[in-house]
N, C-alpha and C positions, 0 to 999 in steps of 0.2 A: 504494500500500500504506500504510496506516496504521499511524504509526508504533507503536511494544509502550510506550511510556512515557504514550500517552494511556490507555492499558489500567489501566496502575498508577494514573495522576491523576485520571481522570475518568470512571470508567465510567457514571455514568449519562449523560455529554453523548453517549457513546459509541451506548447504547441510543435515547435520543431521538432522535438523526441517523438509526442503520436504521428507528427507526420510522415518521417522516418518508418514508425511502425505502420505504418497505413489503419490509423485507426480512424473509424468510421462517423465518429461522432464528435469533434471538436468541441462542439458546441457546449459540452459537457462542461470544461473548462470554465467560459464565464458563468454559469451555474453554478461550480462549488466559489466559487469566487465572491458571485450575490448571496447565498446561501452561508455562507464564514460572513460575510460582514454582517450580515442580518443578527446573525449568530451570537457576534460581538457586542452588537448594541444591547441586543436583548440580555447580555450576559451585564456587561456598565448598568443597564435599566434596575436590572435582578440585585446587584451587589448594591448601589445607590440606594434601595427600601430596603434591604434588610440591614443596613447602616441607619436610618429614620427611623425602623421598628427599635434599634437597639437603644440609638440615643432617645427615643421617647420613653421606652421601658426604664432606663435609668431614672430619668424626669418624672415619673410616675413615684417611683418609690421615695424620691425626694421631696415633692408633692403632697405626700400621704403622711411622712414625719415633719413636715409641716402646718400639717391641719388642713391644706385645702383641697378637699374630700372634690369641688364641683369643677376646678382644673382641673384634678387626676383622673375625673370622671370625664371630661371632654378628651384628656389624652388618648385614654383605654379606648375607645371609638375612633378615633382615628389613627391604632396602632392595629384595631379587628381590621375596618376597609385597607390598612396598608397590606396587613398579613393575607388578606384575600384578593390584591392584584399579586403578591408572589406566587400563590399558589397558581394565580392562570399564568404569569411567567414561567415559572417553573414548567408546566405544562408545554409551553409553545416552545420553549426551552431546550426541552427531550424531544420533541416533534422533529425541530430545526436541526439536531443533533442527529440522530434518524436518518433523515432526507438527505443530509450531507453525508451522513459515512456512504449510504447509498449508494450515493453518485462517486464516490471517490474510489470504491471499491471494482467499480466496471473499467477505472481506466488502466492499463497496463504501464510496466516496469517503464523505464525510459531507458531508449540503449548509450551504450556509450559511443562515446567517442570516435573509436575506432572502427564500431558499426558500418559493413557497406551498404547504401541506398539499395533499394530493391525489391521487389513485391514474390517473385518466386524462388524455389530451388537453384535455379538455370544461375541465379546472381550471385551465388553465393561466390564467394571467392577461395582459390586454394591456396594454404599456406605452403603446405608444404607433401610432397610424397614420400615414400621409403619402400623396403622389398624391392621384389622382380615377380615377373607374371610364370606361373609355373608352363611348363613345355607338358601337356598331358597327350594323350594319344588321340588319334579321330575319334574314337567310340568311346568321346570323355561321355561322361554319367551325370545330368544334377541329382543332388543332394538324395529328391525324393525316392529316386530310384535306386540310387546307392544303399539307403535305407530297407529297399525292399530287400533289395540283393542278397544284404548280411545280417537282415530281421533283424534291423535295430530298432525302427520307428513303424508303428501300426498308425496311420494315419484313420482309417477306415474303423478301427479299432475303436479308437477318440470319439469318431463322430458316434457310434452306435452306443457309448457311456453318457456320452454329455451332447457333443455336436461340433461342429466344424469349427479348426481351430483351436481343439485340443486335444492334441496327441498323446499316445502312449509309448513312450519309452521302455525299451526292450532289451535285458539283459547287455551284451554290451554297449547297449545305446544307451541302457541306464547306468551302465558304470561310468560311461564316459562324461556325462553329466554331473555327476558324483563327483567327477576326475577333476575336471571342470573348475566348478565353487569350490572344491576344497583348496586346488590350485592359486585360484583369485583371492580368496578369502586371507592365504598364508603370504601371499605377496604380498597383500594389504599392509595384512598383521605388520608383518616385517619390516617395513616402511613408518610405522609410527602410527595404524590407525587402531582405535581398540575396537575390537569384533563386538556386534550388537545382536539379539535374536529376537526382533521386535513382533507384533501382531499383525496378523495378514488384516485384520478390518479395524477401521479407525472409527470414532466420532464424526460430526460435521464440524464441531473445533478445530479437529485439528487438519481437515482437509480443505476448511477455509483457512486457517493458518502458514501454510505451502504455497495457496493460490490456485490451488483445485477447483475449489468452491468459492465465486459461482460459477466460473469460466466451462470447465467440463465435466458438469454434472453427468451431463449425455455420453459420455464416455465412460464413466465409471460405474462398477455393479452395484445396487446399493439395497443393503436389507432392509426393506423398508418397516418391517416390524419393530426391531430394536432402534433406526434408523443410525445403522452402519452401513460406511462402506469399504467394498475390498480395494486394497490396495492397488492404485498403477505402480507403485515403484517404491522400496524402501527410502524415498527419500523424504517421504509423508511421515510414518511415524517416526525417523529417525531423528530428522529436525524438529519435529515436536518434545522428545524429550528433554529440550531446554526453554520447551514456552512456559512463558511467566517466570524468568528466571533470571538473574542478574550475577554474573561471574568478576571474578577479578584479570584485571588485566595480562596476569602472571599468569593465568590459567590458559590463555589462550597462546597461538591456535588451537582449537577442540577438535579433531579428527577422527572418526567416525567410519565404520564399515557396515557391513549387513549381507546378509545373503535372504533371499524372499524371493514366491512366487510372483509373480506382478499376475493383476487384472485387467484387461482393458476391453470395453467394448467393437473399438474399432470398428463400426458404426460404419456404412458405404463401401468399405473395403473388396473388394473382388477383384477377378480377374487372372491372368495371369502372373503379374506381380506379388501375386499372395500366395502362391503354391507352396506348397512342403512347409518348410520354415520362416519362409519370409516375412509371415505375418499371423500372429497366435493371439488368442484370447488369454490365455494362459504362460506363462514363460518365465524362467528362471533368471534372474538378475543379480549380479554382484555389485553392491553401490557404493562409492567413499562418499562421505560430506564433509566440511568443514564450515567452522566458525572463526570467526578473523575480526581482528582491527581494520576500520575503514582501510588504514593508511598501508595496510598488506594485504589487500585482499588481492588485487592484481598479481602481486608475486607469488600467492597464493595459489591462484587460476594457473598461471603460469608452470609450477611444480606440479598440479594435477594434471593439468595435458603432458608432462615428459612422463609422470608415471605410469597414464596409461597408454602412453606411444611404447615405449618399451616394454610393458607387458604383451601389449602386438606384436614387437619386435621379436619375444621372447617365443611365438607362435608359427614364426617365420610367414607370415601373411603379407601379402604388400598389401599396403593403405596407404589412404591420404588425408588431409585433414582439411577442415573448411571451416573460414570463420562465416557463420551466418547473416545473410543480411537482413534487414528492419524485419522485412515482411515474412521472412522463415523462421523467425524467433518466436521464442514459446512469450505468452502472454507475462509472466514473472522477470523473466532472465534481462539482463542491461548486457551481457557478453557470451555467447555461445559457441563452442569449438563443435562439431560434427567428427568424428572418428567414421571413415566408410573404408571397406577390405573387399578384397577383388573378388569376385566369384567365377571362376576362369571356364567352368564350365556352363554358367549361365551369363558370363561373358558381358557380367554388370555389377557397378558399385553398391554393396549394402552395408546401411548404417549399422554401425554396433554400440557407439558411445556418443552420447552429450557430457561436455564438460561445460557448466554455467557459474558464470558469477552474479549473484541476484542481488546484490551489493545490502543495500538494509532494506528492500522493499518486505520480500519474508518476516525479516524481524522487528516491521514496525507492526506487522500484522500479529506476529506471533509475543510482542513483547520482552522478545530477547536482548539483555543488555548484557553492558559489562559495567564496572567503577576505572575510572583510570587513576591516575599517579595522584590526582589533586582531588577525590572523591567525589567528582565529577559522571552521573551516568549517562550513559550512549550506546546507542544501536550496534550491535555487530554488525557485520558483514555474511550474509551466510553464501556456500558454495556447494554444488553437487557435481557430479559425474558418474558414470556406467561404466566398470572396472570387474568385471563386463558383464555385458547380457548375453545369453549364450546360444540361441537360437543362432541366429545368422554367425555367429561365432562359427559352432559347430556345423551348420553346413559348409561352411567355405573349409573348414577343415578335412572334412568329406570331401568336398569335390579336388580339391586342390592337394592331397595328397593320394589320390586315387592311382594304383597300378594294376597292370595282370594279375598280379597276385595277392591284392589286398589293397588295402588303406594304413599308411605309414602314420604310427602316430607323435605327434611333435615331441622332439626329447625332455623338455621340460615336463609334458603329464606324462611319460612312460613308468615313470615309480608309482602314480596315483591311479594309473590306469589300471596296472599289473602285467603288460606286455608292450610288444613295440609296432603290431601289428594286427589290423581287423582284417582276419579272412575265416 
């Protein structure tokens, strides 16, 4: 949420940032703008009589130890009509209060700086590549058929438990998943993050607190009895374990892992593009977060994109990285890196990682501070990334180590696996 004092300082950095993000409703802006100053008066109006009820309350009892019973008695009447224009202050008060969180909540993160202009995918810009494209034979295999081959994945399976979109993993399709998060999770580890084992469904607290809610309800599964919902990404409840919470400066950076199924409706989806693994309702996620000081949160971002390029690296996958423009950013995010890896036998780039800096919009929502040096409180920084997800992981893994005689598996999970080869 963006804070109401950028509203007062700087509305046109305000306007340039939705424009950047091609948000739809401008207009919103002088709204919270009319709606804060309203706000204010009515707030000087509220603070003004309940300073006139106090100084006459006084004047009342001094009135009374003086004897004059028929002053005190003119006070007390006009301290009842003061105290019942606050109460409709108060009233229009909460109203005005309301209508502006409202409106303040529908507008998205502002990006940064570095932000490229651009309304789709096609804009995005590439920082950087790494790897080589593997050399496979004519009768390379995608993923889904590779699955068939070595009964890893029952696709068909899925659908006839639940439905399309959630797969059943199969012996060593399910080890290698296994192989997988346990692999990500101890890279983490090993890097400084402390491992988390959060709940697959959350609150509506805490999935308005992320920025889930109200943005993509439509997206997420939601039980509407208890009114939970499941998870898209360990980064919902992970960063909520510090809402409402005020840490010391010395504590931070707070660094954070998770391993979780995600949920996601994925709502339009079809087509080709969506085959085999490309695109689940269900799916296994390895997530880092972090919490930061404004003034590191960049070098921050920075250190999570090398960690999870060389855990890529660590996969031998060629990828490449993208920084996001306006219009391909998620609704929260002010910086987002794209991680996509080659799928050589379906011969196109698929995403495996976001890396975001959400700078303090999360934690003005979520309340997350810290005290610094002169006990002074302020907003974190909060940060996430996919370290990894493992769908599209695991298929390019398949396709792109595919031989005559099997599927070679990367040396890094060979111990977690228990061999070197799927045949």
């Amino acid at each position: 949420m963006l804070p109401i004092q950028l509203f007062r300082q700087n509305k046109d950095l305000v306007l340039q940032g939705l424009k950047k993000k091609n948000f739809k409703e401008p207009e919103l802006v002088d709204k919270i703008i009319d709606l804060d100053e309203r706000r204010r008066q009515l707030q000087v109006e509220n603070d003004t009589i309940a300073a006139t009820i106090n100084a006459a309350s006084k004047s009342i009892g001094q009135l009374m130890a003086k004897g004059n019973k028929e002053e005190a008695a003119t006070q007390k009447t006009a301290v009842s009509a003061n105290k019942e224009k606050a109460k409709d202050i108060a009233t229009r008060l909460a109203e005005l209060e309301t209508e502006l969180q409202d409106a303040i909540i529908k507008l998205p993160n502002l990006p940064h700086s570095s932000v490229p202009a651009g309304k789709t995918p096609e804009e995005n810009e590439v920082v950087r590549t790494g790897g080589t494209t593997p050399d496979l034979a004519a009768q390379k295999l995608p993923h889904w058929e590779l699955a068939t081959k070595y009964n890893l994945i029952d696709f068909e399976l899925g659908n006839k438990i639940t439905g399309s979109g959630f797969p059943v993993y199969i012996d060593q399709g399910a080890r290698l998943q296994r192989a997988l998060i346990t692999y990500f999770l101890n890279y983490n580890t090993d890097a400084g993050y402390k491992e988390y084992y959060p709940p697959y469904m959350v609150n509506e607290a805490s999935a308005y607190g992320t920025g889930q809610l109200p943005d993509k309800e439509g997206q997420m599964y939601h039980a509407t009895v208890d009114n939970f919902y499941l998870i898209p990404t360990a980064e919902v409840p992970v960063t909520n374990i510090y809402r409402d919470t005020i840490v010391t400066e010395q504590e931070l950076p707070v660094k954070m892992t998770a391993y979780t199924p995600c949920f996601r409706r994925e709502a339009g989806s079809y087509g080709k593009d969506v085959r085999g693994l490309n695109r689940l309702h269900q799916f296994d996620k390895v997530e880092i977060v972090q919490l930061s000081t404004p003034d590191k949160s960049y070098d921050a971002l920075e250190g999570m994109v090398q960690h999870v390029e060389q855990l890529i690296q660590s996969l031998g996958l060629q990828y490449r990285i993208l920084r996001l423009c306006g219009g391909d950013m998620s609704f929260t995010s002010a910086l987002t890196y794209d991680f996509e890896v080659y799928s050589a036998a379906q011969e196109r780039w698929l995403e495996v990682s976001s890396v975001s800096n959400f700078e303090s919009y999360q934690a003005n929502r979520m309340k997350i501070r810290y005290r610094d040096g002169s006990g002074k409180t302020q907003l974190v920084h909060t940060l996430n990334g996919s370290s990894l997800a493992l769908p599209r992981i695991l298929a390019c893994i398949l396709e792109n180590n595919q031989t005559p005689d099997g599927i070679n598996i990367p040396g890094p999970l060979q111990a977690y696996f228990g061999k070197a080869v799927i045949n």
